[in-house]
PLY file of the C-alpha trace (Angstrom):
ply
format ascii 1.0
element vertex 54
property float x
property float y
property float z
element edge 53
property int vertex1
property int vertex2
end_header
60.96 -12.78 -85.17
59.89 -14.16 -81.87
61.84 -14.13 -78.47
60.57 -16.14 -75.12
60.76 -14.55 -72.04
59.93 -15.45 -68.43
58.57 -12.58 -65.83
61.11 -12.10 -63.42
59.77 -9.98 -61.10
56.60 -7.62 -60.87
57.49 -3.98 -59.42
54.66 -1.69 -59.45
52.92 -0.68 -63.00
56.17 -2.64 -64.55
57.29 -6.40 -65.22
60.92 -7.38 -65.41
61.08 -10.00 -67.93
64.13 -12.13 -68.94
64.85 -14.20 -72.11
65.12 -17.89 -72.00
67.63 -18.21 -74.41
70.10 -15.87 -72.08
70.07 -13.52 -69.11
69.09 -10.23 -70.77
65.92 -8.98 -68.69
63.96 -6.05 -70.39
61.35 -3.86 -68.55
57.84 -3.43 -69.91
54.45 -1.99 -68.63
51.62 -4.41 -67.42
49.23 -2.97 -69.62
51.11 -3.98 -72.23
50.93 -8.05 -71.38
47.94 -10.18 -71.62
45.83 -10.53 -68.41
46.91 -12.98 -66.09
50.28 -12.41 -66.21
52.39 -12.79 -63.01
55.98 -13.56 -62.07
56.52 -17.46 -63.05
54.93 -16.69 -66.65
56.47 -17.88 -69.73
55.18 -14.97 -72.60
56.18 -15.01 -76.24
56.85 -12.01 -77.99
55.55 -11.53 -82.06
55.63 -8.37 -83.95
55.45 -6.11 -80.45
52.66 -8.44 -79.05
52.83 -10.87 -76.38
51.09 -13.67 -75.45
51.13 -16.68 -73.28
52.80 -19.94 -73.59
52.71 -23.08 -71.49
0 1
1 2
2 3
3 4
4 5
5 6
6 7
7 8
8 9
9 10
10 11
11 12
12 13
13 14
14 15
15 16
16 17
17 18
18 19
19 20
20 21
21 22
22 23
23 24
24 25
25 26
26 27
27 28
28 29
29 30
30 31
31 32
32 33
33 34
34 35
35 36
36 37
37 38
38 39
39 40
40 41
41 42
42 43
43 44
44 45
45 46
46 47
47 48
48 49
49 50
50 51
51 52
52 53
């Protein structure tokens, strides 16, 4: 199954990141998300990997 989500906001080692299809926001560890990320960018999410979409 795979959600969308927009970063939200960047605090510290963490990224806020909400879904597009409501206002849930979830918390996850930079590490964890594909270089390049930064608040603005639109990430997928498939089978605990993300990657991102235009």
């Amino acid at each position: 199954m795979e959600k969308y989500y927009i970063v939200a906001r960047i605090e510290g080692e963490y990224a806020y990141l909400r879904e597009l299809d409501s206002e849930d926001e979830v918390f996850i560890a930079m590490a964890l998300l594909p270089p390049g990320t930064d608040v603005g960018t639109k990430l997928k999410n498939e089978f605990f990997s993300y990657e991102i979409v235009e």
